[in-house]
C-alpha positions in Angstrom: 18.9 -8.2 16.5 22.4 -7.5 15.3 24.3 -11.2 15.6 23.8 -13.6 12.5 23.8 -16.4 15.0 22.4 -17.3 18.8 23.2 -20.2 20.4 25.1 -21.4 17.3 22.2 -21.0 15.4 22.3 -19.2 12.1 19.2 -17.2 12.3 19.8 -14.7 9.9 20.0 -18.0 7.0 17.2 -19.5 8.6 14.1 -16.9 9.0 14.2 -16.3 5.5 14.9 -20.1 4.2 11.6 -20.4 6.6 9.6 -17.8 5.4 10.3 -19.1 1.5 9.0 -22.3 2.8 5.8 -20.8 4.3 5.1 -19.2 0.8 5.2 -22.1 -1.0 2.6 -24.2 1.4 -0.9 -25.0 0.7 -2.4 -22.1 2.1 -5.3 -20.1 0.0 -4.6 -16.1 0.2 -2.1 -14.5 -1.7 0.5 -17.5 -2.2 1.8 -19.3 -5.8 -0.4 -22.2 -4.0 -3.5 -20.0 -4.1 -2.4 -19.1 -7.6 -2.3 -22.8 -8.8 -5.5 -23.5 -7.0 -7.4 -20.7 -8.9 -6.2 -21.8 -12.3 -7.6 -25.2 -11.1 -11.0 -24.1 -10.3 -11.3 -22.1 -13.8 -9.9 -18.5 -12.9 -6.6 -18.5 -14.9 -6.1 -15.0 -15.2 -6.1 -14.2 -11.3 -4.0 -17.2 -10.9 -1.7 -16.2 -13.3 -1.9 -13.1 -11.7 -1.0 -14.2 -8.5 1.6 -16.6 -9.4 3.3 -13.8 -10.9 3.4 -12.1 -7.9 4.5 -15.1 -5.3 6.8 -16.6 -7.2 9.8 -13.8 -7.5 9.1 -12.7 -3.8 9.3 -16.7 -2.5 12.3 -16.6 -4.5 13.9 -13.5 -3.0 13.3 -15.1 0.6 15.5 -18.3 -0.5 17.9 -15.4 -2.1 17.5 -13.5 1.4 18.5 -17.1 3.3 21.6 -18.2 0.6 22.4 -14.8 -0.4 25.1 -14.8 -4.0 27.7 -12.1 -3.7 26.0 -9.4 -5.9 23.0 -9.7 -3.7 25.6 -8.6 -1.0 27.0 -6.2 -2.8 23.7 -4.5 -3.2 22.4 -4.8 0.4 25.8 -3.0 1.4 25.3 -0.2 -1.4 21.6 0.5 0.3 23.4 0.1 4.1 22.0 -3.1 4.8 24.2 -6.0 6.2 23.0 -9.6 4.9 24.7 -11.0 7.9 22.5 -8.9 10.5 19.2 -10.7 11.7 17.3 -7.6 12.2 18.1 -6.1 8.7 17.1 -9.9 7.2 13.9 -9.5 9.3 13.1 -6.3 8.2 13.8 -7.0 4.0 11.4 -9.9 4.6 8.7 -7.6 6.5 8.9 -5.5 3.2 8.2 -8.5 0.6 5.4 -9.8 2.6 4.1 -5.8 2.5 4.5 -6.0 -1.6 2.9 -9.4 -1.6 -0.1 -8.5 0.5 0.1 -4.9 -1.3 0.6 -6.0 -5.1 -0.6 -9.4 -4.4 -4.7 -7.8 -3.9 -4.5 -4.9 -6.3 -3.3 -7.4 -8.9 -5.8 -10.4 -8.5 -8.8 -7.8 -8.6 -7.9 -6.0 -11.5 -7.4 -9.5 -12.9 -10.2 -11.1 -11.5 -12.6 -8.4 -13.5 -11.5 -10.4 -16.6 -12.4 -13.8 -15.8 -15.5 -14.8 -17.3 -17.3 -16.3 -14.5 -16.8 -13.7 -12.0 -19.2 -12.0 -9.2 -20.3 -9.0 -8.9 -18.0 -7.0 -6.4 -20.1 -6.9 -2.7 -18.7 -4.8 0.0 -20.2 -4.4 3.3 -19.3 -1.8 6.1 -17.3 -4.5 8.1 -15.0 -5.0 5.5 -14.2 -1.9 4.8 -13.5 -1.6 8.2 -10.8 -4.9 8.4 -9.5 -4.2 5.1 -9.0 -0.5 6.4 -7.4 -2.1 9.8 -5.2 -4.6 7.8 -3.7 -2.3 5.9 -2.9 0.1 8.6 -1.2 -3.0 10.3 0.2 -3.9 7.0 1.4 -0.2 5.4 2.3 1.8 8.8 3.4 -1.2 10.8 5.9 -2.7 7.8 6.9 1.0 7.6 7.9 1.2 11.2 9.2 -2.0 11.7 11.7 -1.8 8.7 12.9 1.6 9.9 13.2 0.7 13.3 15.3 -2.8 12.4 17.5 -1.2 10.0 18.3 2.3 11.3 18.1 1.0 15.0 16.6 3.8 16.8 13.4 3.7 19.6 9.8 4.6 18.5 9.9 8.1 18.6 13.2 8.4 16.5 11.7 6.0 14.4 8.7 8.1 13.4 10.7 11.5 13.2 12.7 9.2 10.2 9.2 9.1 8.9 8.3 12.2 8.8 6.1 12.2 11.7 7.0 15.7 13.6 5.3 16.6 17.0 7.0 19.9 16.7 7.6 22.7 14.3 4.5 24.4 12.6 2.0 22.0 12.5 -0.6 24.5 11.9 0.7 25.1 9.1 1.4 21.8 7.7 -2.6 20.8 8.4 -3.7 24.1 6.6 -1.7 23.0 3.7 -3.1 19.5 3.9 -6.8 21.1 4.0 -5.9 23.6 1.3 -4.2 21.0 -1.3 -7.6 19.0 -1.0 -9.7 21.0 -2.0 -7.4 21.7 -4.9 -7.4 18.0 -6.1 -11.6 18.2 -5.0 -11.0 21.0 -7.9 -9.2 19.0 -10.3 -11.4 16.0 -10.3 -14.4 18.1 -10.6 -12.6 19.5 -13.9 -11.9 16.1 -15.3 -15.3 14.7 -14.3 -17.0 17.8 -16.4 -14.3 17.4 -19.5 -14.9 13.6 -19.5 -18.6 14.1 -19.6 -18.3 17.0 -22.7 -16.5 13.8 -24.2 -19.1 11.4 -23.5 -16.3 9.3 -21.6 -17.9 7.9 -18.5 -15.5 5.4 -16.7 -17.8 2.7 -14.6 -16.3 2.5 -11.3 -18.6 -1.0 -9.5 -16.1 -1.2 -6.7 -16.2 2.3 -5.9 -20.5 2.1 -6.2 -20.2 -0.5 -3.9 -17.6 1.2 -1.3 -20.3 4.3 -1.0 -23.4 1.9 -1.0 -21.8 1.0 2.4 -20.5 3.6 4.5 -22.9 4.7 7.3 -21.6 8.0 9.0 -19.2 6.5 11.3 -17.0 4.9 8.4 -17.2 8.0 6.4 -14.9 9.6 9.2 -12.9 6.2 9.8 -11.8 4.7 6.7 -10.3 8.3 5.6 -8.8 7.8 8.3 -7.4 4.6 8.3 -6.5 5.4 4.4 -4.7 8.2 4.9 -3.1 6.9 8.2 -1.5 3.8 6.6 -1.3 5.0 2.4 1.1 8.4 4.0 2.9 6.5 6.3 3.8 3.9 3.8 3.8 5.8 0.4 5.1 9.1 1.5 6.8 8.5 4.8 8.7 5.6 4.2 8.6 4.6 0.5 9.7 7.9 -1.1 12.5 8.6 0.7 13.9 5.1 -1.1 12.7 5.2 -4.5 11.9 8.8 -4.9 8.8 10.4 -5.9 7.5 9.1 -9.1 8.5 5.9 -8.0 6.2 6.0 -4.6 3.4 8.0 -6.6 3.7 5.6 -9.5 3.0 2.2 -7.0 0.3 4.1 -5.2 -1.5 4.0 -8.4 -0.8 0.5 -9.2 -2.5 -0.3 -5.9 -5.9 0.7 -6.9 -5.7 -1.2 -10.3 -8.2 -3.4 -7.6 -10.8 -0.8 -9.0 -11.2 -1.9 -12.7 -11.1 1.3 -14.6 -7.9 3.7 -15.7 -9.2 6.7 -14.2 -8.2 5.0 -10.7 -4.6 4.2 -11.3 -4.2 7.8 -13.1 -5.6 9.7 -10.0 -4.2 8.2 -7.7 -1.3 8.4 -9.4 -1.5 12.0 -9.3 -2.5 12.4 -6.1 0.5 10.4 -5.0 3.1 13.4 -6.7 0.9 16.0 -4.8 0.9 14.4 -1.6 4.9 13.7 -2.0 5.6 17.5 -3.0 3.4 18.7 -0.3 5.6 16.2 2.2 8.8 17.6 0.5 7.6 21.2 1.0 6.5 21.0 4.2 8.8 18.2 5.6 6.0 17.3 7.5 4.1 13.9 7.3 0.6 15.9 9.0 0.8 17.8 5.5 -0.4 14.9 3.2 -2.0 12.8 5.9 -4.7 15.6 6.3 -4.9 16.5 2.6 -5.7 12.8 2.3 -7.8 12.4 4.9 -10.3 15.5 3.7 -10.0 14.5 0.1 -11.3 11.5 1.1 -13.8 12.5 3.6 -15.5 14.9 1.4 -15.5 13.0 -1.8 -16.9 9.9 0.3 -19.6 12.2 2.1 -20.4 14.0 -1.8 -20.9 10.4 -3.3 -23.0 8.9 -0.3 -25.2 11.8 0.0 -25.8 11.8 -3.6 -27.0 7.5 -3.6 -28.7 8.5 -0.4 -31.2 11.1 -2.1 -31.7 9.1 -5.7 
């Protein structure tokens, strides 16, 4: 997917002039038009909320298709060629990741504010398609930018990413399994000092989360979190914009929860999930420290509703 044109057709100007145009149809998930259409119907702020977010990444698709000099100028300094079809293609995979990424997170935290809104349900199947979505969204836009833009096959593609079939992989798990129970540790140490301080954060969407795992999706949606979140976070988004930066969105995408406690966690959990990577150079390392943390604190909380 190197030419800019086939057949005399300028594809590398036209995929992203197309994709701009998509954005901006009538279509009711995650788009300025689902934005407009919420304000409309009496939800301004998660309008608002989404317009924010649709409107500058539809605008850098129509940047992506008549691209100014300086927009050059910076694709070049970050080795990407405006002119190539498959390094257009893969900049747009990445705003449509952002949209669908920022574009959720966003319009739930805001959606909490609106003063007709319903209480958060969750059932089991959704967990389980939002948990498949973003594994096709998070490690599939991962891949597919890093295979477009560096041009290697699969398996060079996920050794970019961190993901190793040799080396000491023993090791890497066991300091996956050993860092979770560390951050296990550390909540139960902020969970006690908030309690001495009468500080009790209400967390519905988590409530509801628990309320409907069964033991099946208490092994799969770790797994499908930790999957997708360390393929996308750790494997592929800090080697661009460094560690704070990839630990600082991974907390902005649970703003969906409603309460600080699940942006600041996260967010910590994001710089000790990107040192272990760094220190073990090894994308097992974090995937299984997310994966236990996860399992355990999942099968803590839903044993605990189960017995009340």
């Amino acid at each position: 997917m190197g030419d800019m044109k086939t057949g005399g057709i300028d594809w590398a100007r036209i995929l992203p002039f197309t994709v701009g145009l998509l954005l901006l149809g009538p279509w009711r998930v995650l788009t300025p038009y689902a934005g407009y259409e919420l304000i409309v119907h009496g939800y301004p702020y998660t309008g608002a909320t989404l317009l924010a977010v649709g409107i500058p990444i539809t605008a850098a698709c129509f940047l992506l298709a008549l691209p100014p000099a300086w927009a050059r100028r910076w694709a070049l300094r970050h080795s990407l060629d405006l002119n190539r079809l498959g390094h257009v293609t893969a900049l747009l995979i990445l705003l449509l990741v952002f949209l669908y990424l920022l574009g959720n997170a966003l319009s739930s935290f805001a959606y909490g504010f609106e003063a007709n809104a319903l209480p958060t349900q969750i059932t089991g199947f959704q967990l389980v398609r939002m948990g498949v979505a973003n594994l096709l969204c998070m490690g599939g836009g991962a891949i597919a930018y890093t295979r477009l833009v560096q041009g290697k096959n699969l398996r060079q593609t996920m050794y970019l990413l961190k993901v190793k079939r040799r080396g000491q992989k023993l090791i890497a798990i066991l300091l996956g399994v050993a860092a979770a129970f560390l951050l296990l540790l550390l909540i139960l140490v902020i969970s006690l000092l908030l309690d001495s301080l009468g500080i009790a954060p209400e967390n519905p969407v988590g409530i509801e989360i628990v309320s409907a795992m069964t033991p099946v999706l208490i092994i799969l949606i770790p797994v499908l979190a930790a999957v997708s979140e360390e393929l996308f976070f750790r494997g592929f988004l800090q080697s661009h914009i460094g560690l704070w930066g990839s630990a600082a969105l991974f907390g902005i995408v649970h703003l969906g929860y409603g309460n600080w406690l699940q942006v600041a966690m996260p967010f910590i959990f994001g710089l000790a999930w990107g040192l272990l990577l760094h220190w073990s150079d090894d994308l097992a390392a974090p995937i299984t420290s997310h994966f236990v943390y996860d399992f355990v604190a999942l099968g803590m909380a839903w044993m605990a509703i189960a017995c009340v």
